[in-house]
N, C-alpha and C positions, 0 to 999 in steps of 0.2 A: 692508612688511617689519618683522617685531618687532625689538624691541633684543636679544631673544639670537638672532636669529639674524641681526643685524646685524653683532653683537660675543657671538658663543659664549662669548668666553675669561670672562664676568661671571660664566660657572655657573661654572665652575672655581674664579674670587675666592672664589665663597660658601664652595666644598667644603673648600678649603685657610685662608681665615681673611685673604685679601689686600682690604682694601679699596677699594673701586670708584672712588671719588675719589679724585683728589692735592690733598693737605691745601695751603692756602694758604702761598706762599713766608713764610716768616720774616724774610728778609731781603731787602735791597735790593739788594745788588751783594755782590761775595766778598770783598771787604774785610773788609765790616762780620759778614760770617760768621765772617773770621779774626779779628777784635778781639774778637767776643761767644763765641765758642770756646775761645778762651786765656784769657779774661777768667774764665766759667763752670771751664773742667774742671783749671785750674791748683789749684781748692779743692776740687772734686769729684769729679775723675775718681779711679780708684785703681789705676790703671795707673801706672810709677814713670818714665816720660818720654812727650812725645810725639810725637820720633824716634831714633831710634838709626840708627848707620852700621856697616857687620860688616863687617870684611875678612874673607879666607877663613883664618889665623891664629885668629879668636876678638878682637881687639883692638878696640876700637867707642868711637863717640863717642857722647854724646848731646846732647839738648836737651828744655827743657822747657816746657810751655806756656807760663809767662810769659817765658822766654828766645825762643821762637818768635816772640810779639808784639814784643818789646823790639827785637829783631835786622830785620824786617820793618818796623818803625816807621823803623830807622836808614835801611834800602836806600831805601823811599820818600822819605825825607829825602836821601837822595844824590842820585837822579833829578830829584827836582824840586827841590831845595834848590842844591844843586851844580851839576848838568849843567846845571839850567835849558829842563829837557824841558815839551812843554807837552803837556797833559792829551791822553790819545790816541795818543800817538809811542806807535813799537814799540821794544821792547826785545825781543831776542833770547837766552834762556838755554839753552846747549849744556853741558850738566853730564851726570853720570851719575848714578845713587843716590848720593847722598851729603847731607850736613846742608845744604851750602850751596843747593844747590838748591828748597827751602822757603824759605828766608830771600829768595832771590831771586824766585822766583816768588809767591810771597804779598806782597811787598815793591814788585812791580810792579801788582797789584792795586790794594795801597794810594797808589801815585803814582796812580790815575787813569789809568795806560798799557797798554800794551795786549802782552799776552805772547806770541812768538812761537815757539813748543818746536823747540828742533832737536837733532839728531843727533847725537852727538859722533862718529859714527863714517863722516860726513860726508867726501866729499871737495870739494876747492876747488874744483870745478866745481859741484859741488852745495850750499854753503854761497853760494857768488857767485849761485849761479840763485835762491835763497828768499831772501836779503837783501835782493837788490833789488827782488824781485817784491814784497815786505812794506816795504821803506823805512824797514831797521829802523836805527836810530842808534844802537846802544847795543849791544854787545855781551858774554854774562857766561859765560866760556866755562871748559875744565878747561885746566888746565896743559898737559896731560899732549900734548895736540896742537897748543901754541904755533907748532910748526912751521910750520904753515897760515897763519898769520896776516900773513904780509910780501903774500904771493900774492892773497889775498882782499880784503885790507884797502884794495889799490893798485886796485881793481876793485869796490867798495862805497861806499855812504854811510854806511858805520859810521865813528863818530866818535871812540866810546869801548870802549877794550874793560876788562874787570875779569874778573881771572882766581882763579878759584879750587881748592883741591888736594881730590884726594877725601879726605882727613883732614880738610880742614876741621873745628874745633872741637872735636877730640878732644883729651883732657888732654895735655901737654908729654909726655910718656916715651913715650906711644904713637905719640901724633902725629911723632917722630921718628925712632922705630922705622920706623913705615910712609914717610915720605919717604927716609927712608936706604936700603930696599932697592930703592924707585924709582930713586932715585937713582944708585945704586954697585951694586945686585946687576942687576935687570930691567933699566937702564939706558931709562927708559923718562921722562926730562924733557929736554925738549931745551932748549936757552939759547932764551931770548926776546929777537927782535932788533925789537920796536917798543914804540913807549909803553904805558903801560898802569899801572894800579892793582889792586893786592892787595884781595881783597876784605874783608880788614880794617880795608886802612887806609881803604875807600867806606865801611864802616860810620862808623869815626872821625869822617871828615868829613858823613856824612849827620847823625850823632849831634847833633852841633855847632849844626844846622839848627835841629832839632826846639823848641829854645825860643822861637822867633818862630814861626816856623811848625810848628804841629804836624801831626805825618802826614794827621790826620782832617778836617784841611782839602782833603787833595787830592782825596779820596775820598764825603765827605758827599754830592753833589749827584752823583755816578755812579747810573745807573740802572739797572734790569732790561733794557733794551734795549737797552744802550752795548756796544759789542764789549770781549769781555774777551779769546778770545782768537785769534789766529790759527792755524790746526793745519796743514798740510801736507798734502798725500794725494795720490790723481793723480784721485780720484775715482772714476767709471767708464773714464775714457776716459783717455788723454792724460798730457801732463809735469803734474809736482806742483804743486796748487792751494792756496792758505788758504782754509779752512772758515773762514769767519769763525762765530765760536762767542759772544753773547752773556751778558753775566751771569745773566740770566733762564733761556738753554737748561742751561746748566752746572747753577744749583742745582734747574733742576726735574730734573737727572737724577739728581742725589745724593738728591733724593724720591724717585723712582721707585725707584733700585735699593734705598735701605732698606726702601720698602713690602717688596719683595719677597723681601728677606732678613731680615727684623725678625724673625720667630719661630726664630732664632739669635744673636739680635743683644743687646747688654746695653751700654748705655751705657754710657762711663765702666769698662769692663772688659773689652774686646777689644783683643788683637794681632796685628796681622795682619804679614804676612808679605809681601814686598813685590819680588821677586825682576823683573817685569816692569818696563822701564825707565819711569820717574815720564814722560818725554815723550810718551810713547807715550799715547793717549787713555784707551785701556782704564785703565792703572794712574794716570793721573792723576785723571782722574773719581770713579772708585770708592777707589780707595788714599787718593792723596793730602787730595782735597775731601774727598770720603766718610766717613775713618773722625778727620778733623781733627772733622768736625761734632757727629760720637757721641762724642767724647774718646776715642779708640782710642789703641793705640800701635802708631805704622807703626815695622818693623824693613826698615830698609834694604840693599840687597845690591849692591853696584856692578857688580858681573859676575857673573852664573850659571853661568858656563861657565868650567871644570866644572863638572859641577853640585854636583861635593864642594864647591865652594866655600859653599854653603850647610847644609853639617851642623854648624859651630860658632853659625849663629845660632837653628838649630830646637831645638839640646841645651842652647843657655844663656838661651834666652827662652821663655816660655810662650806658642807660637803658636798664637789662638783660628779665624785666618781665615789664607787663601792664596788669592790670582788666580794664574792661568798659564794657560800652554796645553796641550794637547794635549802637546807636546813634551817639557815640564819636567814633567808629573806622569808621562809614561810614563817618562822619564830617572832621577826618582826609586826609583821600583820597581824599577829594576834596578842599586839599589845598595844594598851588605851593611851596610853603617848603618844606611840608612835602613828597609830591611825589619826589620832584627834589631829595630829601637827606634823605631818609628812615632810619632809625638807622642801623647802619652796628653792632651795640651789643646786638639787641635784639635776643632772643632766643626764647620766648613762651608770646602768649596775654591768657586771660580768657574772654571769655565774659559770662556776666549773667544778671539778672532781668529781661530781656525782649527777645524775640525769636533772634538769629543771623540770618540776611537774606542772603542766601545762594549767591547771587550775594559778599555780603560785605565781606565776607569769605573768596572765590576764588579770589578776588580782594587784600583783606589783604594779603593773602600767596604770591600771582604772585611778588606784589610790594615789600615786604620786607624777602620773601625765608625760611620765618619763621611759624610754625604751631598755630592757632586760635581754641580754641577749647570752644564751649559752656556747658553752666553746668547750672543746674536747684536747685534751692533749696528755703528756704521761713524762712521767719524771726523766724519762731517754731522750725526749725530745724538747728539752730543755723549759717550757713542757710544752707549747701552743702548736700544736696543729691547724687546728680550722675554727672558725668563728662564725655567727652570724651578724653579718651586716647588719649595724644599727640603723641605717635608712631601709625603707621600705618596707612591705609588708611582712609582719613578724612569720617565723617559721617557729612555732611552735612544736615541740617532740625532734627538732633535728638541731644536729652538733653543726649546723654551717656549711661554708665550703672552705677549703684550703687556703692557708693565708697564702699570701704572696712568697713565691721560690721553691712553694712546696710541690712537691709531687704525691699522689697517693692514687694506690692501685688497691681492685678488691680481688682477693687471689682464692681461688677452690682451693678444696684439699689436696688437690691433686697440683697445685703450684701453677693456674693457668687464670689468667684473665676472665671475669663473670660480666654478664653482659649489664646492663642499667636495671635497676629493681629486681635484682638476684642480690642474696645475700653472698658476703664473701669476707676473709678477715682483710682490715684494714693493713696494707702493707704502705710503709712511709719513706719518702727519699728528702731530703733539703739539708741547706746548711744548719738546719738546728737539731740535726740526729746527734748522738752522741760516738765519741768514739768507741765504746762497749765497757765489758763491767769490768773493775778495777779488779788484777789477780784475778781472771776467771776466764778464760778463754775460750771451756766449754760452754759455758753458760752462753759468752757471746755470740759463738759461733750458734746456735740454735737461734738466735735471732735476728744475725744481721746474715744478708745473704746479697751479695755483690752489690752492696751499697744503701741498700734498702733492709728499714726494719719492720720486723712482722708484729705487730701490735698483741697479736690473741684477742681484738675485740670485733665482733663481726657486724657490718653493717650492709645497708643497701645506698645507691648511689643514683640518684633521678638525671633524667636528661640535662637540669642547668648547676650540676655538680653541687649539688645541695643534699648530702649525707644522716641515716638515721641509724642510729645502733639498735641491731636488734639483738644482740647477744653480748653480755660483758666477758670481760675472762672467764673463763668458764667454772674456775674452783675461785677467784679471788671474792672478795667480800667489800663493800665500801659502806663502811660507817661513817658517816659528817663527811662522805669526802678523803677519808683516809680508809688506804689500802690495807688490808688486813688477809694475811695467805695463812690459808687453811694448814702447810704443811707447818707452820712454826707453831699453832695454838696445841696439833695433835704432837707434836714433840715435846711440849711442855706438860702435856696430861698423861703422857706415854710414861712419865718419866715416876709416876706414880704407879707403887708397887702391888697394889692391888686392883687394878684397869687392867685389863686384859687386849683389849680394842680400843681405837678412839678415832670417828670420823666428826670433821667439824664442818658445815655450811652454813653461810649466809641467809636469812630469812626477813620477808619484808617488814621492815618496821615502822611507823609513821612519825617521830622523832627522830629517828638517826639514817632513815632512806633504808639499810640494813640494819641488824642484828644479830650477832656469833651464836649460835647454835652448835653444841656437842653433843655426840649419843655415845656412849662406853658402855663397854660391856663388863661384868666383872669378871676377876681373876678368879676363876674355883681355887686354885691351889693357894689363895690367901687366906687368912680368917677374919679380917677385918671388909666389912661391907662399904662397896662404893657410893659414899649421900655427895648427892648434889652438892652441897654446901659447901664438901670439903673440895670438891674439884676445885670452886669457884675460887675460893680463898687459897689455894695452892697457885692459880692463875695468877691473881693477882701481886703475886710476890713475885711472879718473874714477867710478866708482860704489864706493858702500858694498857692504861685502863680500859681502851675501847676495842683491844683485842680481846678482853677477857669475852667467855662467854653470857652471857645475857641470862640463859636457859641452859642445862644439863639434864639429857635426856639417858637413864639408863634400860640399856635392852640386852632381851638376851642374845642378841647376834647381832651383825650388819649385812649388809645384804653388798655380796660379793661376784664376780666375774670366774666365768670356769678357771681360772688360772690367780684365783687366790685374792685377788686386786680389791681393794673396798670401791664402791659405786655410791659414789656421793651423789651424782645425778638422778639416783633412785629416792635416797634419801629428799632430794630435793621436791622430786616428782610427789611423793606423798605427803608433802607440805602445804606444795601447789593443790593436793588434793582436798586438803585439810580446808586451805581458805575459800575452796569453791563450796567447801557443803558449808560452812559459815560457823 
């Protein structure tokens, strides 16, 4: 077998200008990425921060590169200085966009610990079930859901929590602007009834630290192979795993996506646009790593939703780049601001997590004269797999080809090589695979298999390695772009005494791409009757919101396999059948 037609996608590199190789890591761990970052683009870059925080007002904080380093230096000095964390311990960061969130997660790099991204929008069953599974100590969460914290904290080994407000570091008159309407109008900070420190005043004392021991002590001897961070996900299958994700798969990813995006790319004079939550893989990788390494300036957005809430930072910032999904760029187009006045400085969107629909696509270019390009990748593989090349003629309906160092095979069921334009599941080899799930051996072994991981999503592969999915996981669900596994929603509805049954699937939705669908059946030996209503509201007290279900469907049975199994693919199938009669 030749090498193009081992790997097609190399003719393509030539046509489009993408080179073949990934250039040698530069750095060692992401530390020393954030220190030789802030160090370089604080005198070079000419971007005039390098983050900002937007409330949906227009009101915004910043920071700048040497305040990013300096702040970052102080948190690592808390951890290890203070807490007395030793090289490795997880720290757990629940923030949303906002400043403090860099400070904290670039801050745990530099202690040498190891970062665990969670959810603000979390509930205690779900904050209890990833603490402990990670063994995290240390937790750096928002104000704004203190509430949680007597409940979880009694039920964890979190030791320390440090809270911080989404104004964090905004000048005095705004910064009080915006907690006063938290406060007294939204009514959205609840009193805090356990210990805890301001994340001010961890800087104060990590700061303190810092002349014995300075940051770069904690960090110097971390490797390309040390776990940097821990990610969540349920993977293919199952309750929510940590990806354990390397400092080595992290910065070979932030290569990869610039190979792929560099002929829109200017160092040192891109702003992007940052609307996707920084925990979340996608916008951490590419956003946060990504555009810190080129001295970009990430413009932060705490909530997208509305999505008005993001036309005071598109009309007062000069945004060069945008990630989102499917969701948020079709949600933009149909709003009168944003059609009336398109950004005249954008240059390139990403969309990922979920399929781009190819109407949203030709509509995104027509309106703002700019290239959209989709890209596939998954929380294991730190996340970016494949891309479409933003020169050339767009590919509509396809996830790309390979970024550069990637390998990817499409394998039969039977574990064998499928020819071009045969579906096959996506199987993944490069240095951005993960080392497997953190505590779970099983689980890994099911997916990784002599080096190579087996995605569960099936696609086809054309002669110039230009890939189209035609099958996603088979049971997973993607709402906005978030992963949603059916075994977690029917555990939580299971757990209700008079359900009998409970199969849950994904069903198309035109706001969220999917929508959680459940069918139960009732408990005869109960006396109380299963109503929709209460399922929902049982839901939503122990899942985040976009797993709840949408619809509760009650029947008298579910339709099952000689051997007992529920057949959700059947459920699925008369769904399908459902939107063909209309």
């Amino acid at each position: 077998m030749t090498e193009s037609s081992a790997r097609p996608w190399h003719i393509t590199y030539q046509q489009v200008g993408i080179t073949r190789e990934l250039e040698q890591l530069p750095y060692r761990n992401l530390a020393e990425l954030t220190f030789e970052s802030c160090k370089k683009w604080q005198t070079e870059s000419r971007v005039d921060a390098a983050f900002s925080c937007v409330v949906p007002n227009g009101m915004n904080g910043r920071l700048s590169f040497a305040q990013v380093d300096e702040l970052s230096d102080a948190f690592a000095g808390y951890l290890r200085g203070v807490l007395k964390l030793e090289a490795g311990a997880r720290v757990a960061v629940q923030l949303p966009n906002s400043l403090g969130y860099p400070v904290a997660a670039l801050g745990v790099f530099k202690a040498g610990c190891v970062l665990v991204n969670t959810n603000p929008l979390y509930t205690e069953t779900e904050m209890i079930h990833q603490f402990n599974n990670a063994g995290a100590q240390v937790l750096v969460m928002v104000d704004m859901f203190a509430d949680k914290l007597p409940a979880v904290l009694a039920k964890t080994g979190v030791k320390q929590v440090v809270l911080a407000s989404v104004s964090e570091f905004f000048p005095a008159i705004p910064g009080s602007i915006v907690r006063g309407v938290q406060r007294y109008w939204n009514r959205v900070l609840p009193p805090v009834t356990v210990p805890h420190v301001r994340l001010q005043d961890a800087l104060a004392q990590g700061r303190a630290t810092l002349a014995k021991m300075p940051a770069r002590s904690y960090w110097q001897d971390v490797g390309r192979d040390d776990l940097a961070v821990l990610q969540y996900t349920g993977g293919t299958t199952g309750v929510s795993k940590g990806a354990m994700l390397t400092h080595g798969n992290l910065l070979s990813n932030i290569l990869q996506t610039r190979a792929m995006g560099q002929s829109h790319m200017a160092p040192g004079e891109e702003c992007v646009l940052t609307a996707l939550p920084l925990y979340h893989i996608f916008a951490f990788t590419t956003n946060l790593l990504g555009f810190l390494a080129i001295g970009g300036h990430n413009v932060l957005i705490p909530n997208p939703r509305p999505v008005q809430s993001l036309q005071r930072a598109m009309e007062n910032f000069p945004i060069t780049w945008m990630t989102g999904v499917n969701t948020l760029f079709n949600a933009l187009l149909n709003e009168e601001w944003f059609v009336a006045y398109p950004s005249k400085t954008l240059k390139a969107s990403i969309s990922g997590g979920t399929a781009l629909h190819s109407t949203v696509a030709k509509r995104w270019r027509e309106l703002t004269k700019t290239p959209i390009a989709e890209g596939y990748g998954l929380t294991e593989t730190s996340p970016v797999v494949s891309f479409n090349p933003l020169t050339g003629t767009p590919r509509d309906g396809s996830i790309g080809i390979p970024a550069p160092g990637t390998d990817v095979r499409l394998m039969s069921d039977d574990k064998q090589d499928v020819a071009p334009g045969t579906p096959g599941e996506i199987w993944v080899r490069g240095p951005q695979v993960m080392q497997g799930y953190w505590a779970a051996e099983e689980e890994t072994a099911k997916v990784m298999q002599d080096g190579w991981f087996a995605t569960g999503d099936v696609a086809v592969i054309d002669e110039t390695g230009f890939m189209r999915i035609v099958d996603r996981k088979k049971d997973m669900i993607l709402v906005s772009g978030f992963n949603v596994y059916p075994n977690e929603v029917e555990d939580v509805i299971a757990d209700m005494d008079h359900v009998l049954e409970v199969a849950v699937i994904g069903v198309p939705d035109d706001k969220t791409g999917e929508a959680v669908r459940a069918y139960v059946v009732q408990n005869p030996d109960h006396a109380k009757e299963v109503m929709p209503a209460d399922v929902i509201a049982h839901c939503k007290k122990h899942l985040a919101a976009y797993k709840v279900p949408r619809l509760v469907v009650v029947r008298d049975e579910l339709p099952k396999s000689p051997v007992g199994k529920v057949l959700r693919k059947d459920l699925r199938r008369a769904v399908a059948e459902e939107l063909t009669r209309g």
